[in-house]
Biopython code that builds the backbone (N, CA, C, O; Angstrom):
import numpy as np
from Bio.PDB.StructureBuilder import StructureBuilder

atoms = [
    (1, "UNK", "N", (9.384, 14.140, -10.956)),
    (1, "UNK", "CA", (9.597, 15.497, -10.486)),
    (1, "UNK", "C", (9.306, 15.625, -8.995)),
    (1, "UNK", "O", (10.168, 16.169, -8.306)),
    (2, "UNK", "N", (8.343, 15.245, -8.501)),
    (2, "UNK", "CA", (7.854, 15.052, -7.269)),
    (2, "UNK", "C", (8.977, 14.442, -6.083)),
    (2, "UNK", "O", (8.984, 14.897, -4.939)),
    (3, "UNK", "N", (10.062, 13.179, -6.606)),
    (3, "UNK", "CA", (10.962, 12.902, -6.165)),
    (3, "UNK", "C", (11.917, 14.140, -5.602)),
    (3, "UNK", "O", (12.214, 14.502, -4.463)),
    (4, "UNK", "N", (12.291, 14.665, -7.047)),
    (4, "UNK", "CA", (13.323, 15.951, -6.669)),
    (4, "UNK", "C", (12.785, 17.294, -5.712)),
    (4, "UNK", "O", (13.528, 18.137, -5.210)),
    (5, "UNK", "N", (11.409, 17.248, -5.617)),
    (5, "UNK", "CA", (10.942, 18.712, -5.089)),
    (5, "UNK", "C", (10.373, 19.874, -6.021)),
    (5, "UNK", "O", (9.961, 20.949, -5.584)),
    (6, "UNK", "N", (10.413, 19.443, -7.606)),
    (6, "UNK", "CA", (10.150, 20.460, -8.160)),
    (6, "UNK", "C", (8.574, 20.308, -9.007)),
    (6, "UNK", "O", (8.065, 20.962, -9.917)),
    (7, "UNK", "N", (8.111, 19.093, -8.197)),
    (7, "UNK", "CA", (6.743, 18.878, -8.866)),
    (7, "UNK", "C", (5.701, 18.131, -7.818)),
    (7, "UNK", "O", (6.228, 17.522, -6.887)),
    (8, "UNK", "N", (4.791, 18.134, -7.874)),
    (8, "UNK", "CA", (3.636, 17.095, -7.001)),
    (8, "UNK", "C", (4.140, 15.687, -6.632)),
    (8, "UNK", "O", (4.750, 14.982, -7.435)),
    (9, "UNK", "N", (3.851, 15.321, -5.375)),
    (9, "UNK", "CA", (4.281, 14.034, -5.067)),
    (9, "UNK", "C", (3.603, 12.883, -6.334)),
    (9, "UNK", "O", (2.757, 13.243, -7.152)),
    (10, "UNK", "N", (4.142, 11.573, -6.270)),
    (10, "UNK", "CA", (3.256, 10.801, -7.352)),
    (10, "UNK", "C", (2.775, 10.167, -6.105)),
    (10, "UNK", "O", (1.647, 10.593, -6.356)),
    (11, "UNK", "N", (2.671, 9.785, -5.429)),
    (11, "UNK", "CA", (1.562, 9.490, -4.357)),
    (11, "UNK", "C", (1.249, 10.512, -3.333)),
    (11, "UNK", "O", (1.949, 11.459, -2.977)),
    (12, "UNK", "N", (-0.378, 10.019, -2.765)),
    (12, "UNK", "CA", (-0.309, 10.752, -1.221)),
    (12, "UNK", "C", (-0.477, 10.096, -0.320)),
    (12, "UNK", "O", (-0.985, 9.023, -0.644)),
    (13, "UNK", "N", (-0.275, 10.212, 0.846)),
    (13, "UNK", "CA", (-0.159, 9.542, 2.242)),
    (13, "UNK", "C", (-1.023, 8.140, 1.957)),
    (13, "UNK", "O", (-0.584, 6.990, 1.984)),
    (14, "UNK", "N", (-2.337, 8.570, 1.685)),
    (14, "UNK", "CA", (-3.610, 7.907, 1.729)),
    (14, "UNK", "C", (-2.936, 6.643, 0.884)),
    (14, "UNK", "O", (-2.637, 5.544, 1.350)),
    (15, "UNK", "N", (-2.752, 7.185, -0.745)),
    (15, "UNK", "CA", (-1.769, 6.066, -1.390)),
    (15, "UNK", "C", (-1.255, 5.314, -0.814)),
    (15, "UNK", "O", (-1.786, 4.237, -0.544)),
    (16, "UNK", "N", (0.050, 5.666, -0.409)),
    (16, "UNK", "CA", (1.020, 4.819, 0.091)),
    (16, "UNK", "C", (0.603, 4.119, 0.967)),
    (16, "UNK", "O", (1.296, 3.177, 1.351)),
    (17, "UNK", "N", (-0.678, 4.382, 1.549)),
    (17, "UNK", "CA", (-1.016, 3.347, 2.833)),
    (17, "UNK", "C", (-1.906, 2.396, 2.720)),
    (17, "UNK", "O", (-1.917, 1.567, 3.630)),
    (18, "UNK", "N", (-2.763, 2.258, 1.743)),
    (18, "UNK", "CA", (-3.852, 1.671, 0.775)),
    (18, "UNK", "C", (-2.400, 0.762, 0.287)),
    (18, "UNK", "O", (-2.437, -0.316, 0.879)),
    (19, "UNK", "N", (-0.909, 0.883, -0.769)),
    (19, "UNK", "CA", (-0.356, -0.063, -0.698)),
    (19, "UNK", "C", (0.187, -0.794, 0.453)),
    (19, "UNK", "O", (0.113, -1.980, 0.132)),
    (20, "UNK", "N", (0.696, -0.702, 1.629)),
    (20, "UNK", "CA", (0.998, -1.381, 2.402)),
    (20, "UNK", "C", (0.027, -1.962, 3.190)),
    (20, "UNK", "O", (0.510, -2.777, 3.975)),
    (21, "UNK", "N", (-1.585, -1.791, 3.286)),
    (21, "UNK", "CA", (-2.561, -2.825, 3.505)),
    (21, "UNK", "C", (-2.483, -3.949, 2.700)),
    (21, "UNK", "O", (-2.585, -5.033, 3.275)),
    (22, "UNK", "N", (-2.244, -3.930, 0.896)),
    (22, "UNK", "CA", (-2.158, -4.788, -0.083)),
    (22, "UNK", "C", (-0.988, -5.628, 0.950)),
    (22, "UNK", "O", (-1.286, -6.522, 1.742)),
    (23, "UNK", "N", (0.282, -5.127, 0.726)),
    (23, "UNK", "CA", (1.200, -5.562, 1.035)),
    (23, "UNK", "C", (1.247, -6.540, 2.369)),
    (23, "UNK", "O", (1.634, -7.697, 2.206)),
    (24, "UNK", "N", (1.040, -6.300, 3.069)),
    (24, "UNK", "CA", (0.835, -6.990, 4.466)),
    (24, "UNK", "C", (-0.081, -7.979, 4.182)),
    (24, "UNK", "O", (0.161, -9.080, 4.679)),
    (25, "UNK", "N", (-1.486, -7.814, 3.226)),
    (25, "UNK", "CA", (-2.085, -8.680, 3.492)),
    (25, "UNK", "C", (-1.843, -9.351, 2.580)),
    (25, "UNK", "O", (-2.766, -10.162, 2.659)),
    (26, "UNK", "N", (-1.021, -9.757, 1.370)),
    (26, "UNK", "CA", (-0.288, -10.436, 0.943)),
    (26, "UNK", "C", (0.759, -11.189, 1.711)),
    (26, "UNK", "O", (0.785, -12.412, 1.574)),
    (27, "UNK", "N", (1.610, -10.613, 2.490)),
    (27, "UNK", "CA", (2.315, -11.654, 3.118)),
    (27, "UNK", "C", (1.497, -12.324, 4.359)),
    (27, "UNK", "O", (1.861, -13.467, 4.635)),
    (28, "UNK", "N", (0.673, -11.896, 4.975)),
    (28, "UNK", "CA", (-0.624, -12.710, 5.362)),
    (28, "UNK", "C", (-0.746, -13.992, 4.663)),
    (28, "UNK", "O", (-0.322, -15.138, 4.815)),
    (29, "UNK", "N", (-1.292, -13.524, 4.057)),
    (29, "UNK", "CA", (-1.883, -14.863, 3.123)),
    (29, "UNK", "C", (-0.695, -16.029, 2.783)),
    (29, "UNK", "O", (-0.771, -17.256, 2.845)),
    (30, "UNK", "N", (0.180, -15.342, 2.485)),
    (30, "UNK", "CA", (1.406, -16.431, 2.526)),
    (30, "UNK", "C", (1.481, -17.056, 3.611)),
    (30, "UNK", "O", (1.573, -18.282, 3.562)),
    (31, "UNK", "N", (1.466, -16.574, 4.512)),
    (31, "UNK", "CA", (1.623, -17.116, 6.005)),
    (31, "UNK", "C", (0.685, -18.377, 6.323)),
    (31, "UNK", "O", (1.096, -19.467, 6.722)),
    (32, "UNK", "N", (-0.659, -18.028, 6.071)),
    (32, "UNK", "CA", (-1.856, -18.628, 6.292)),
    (32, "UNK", "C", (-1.903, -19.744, 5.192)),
    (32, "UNK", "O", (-2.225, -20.907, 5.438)),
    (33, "UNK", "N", (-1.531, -19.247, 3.883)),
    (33, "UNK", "CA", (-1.927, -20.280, 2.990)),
    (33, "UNK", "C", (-3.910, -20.009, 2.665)),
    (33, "UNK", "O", (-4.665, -20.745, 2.029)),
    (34, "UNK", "N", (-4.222, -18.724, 3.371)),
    (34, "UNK", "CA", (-5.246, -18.581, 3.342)),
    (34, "UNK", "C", (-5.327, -16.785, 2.202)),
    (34, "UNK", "O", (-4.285, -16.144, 2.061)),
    (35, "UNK", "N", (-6.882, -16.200, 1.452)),
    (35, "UNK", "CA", (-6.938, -15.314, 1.216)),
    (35, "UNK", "C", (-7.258, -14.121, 2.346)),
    (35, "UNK", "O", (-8.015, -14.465, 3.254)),
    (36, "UNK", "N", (-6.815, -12.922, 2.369)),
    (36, "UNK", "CA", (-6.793, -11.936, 3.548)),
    (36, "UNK", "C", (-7.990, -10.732, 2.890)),
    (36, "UNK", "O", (-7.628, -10.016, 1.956)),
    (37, "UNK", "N", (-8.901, -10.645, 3.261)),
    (37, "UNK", "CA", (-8.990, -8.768, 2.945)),
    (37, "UNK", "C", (-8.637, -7.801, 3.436)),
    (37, "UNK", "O", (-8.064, -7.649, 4.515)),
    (38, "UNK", "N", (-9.022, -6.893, 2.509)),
    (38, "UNK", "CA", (-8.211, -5.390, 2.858)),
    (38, "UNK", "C", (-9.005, -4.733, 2.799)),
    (38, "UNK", "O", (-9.846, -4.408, 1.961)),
    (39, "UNK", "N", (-8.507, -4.260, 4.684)),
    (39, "UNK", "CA", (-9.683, -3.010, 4.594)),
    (39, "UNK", "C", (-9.454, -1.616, 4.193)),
    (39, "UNK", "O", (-8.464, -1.034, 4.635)),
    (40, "UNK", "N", (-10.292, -1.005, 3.379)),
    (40, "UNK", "CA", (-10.106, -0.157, 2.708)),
    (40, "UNK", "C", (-10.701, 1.406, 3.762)),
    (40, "UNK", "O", (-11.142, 2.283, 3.019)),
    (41, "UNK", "N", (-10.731, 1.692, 4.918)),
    (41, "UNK", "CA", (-11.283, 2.589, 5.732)),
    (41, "UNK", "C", (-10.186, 3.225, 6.253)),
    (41, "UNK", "O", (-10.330, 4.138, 7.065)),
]
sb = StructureBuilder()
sb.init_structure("model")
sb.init_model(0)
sb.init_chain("A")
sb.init_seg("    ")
for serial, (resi, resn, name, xyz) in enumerate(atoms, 1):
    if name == "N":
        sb.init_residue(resn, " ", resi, " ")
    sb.init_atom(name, np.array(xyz, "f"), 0.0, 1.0, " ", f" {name:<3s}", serial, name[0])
structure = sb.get_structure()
């Protein structure tokens, strides 16, 4: 619903950006061949 406008987003900003730390530091780690953390701040 949130898609169309007629309900609450299913994420918020904060969300979506907490996944693309995952994300990045996943392809990090690919890169490195090493594990990455994520900072969560």
């Amino acid at each position: 619903d949130g898609v169309r406008g007629t309900g609450p987003a299913p994420l918020t900003g904060e969300d979506s950006l907490q996944v693309l730390k995952v994300i990045f530091a996943a392809y990090r780690s690919s890169e490195t061949g090493r594990g990455q953390a994520v900072n969560n701040e």
